[in-house]
C-alpha positions in Angstrom: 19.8 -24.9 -2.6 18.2 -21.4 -1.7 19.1 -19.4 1.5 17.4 -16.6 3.0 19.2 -14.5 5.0 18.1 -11.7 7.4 20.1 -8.6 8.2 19.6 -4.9 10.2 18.4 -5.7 13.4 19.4 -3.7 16.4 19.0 -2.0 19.6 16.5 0.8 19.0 14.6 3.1 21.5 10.7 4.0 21.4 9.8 6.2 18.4 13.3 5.5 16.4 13.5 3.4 13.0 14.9 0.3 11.6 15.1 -1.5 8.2 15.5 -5.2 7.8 16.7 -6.5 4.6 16.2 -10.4 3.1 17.9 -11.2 0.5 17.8 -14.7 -1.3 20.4 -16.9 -2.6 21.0 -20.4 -4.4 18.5 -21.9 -7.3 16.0 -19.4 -8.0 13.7 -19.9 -10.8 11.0 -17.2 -9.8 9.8 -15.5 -6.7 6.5 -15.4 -5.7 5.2 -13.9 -2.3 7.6 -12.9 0.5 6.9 -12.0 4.0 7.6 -10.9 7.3 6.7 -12.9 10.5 7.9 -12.2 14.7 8.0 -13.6 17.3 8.0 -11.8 20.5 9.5 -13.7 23.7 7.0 -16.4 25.0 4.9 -15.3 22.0 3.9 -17.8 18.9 5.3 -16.5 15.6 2.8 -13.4 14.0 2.7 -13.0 10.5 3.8 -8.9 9.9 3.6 -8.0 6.3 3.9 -9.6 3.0 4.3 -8.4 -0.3 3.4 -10.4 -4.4 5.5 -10.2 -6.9 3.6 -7.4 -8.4 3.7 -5.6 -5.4 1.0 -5.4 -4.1 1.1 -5.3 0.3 -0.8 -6.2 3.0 0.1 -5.5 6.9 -1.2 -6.9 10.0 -3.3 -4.1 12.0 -0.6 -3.1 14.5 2.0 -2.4 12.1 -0.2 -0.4 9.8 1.1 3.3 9.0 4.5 2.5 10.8 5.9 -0.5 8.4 6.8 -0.7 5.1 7.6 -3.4 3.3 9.3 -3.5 -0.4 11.3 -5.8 -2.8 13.7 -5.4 -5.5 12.8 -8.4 -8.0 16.3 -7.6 -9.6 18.2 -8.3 -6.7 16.0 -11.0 -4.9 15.7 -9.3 -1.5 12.7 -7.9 0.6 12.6 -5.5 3.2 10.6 -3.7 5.9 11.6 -0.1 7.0 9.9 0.2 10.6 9.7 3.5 11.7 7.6 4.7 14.7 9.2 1.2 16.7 7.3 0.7 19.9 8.6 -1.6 23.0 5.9 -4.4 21.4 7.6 -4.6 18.3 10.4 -6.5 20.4 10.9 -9.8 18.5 13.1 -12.1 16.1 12.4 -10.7 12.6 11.7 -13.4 10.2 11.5 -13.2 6.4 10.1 -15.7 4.0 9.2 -16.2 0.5 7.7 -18.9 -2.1 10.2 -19.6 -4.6 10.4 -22.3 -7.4 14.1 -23.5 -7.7 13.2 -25.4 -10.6 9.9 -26.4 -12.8 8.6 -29.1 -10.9 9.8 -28.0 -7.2 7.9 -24.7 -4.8 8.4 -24.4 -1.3 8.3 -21.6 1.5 11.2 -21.0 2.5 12.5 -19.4 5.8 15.0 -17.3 7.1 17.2 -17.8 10.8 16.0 -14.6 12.3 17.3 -11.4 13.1 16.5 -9.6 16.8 14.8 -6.3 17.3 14.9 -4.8 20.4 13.1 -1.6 21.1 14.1 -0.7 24.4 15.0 3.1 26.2 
């Protein structure tokens, strides 16, 4: 069974920094994409960041310059170091990823969320 698991969310002011970690657990055969996603209070659920297995990043417009997002294939985790935070970054951090727990079996998985609060 594979878990993902957010942690490093906080009570930040305007301009300070954060980094969010994922890491993944249970049947793992491979990694493929992982993610970041929000969702902001009365808000639908944005898609942040995501990151292939090669590496290779892409970041929603907002974000761009302030978030960084990174993996360590060894150790199954992602992560997004968010520095610059503004009050509209306020959300619950979620991570995700495509994994294949076995040969025949690939799903998205999701983690429970971890809350950012950017706040003076």
């Amino acid at each position: 069974q594979v878990q993902l698991v957010e942690s490093g969310g906080g009570l930040v002011q305007p301009g300070g920094s954060l980094r969010l970690s994922c890491a993944a657990s249970g049947s793992i055969f491979s990694i493929n994409d992982m993610g970041w996603y929000r969702q902001a209070p009365g808000k639908q659920r944005e898609w942040v960041a995501r990151i292939t297995s090669g590496g290779s990043t892409k970041y929603e417009d907002s974000v761009k310059g302030r978030f960084t997002i990174s993996r360590d294939n060894t150790k199954n985790t992602v992560s997004l170091q968010m520095n610059s935070l503004k009050p509209e970054d306020t959300a619950v951090y979620y991570c995700n990823a495509i994994i294949q727990s076995s040969a025949w079996y690939m799903y998205t998985y999701w983690g429970q969320g971890t809350q950012v609060t950017v706040s003076s």
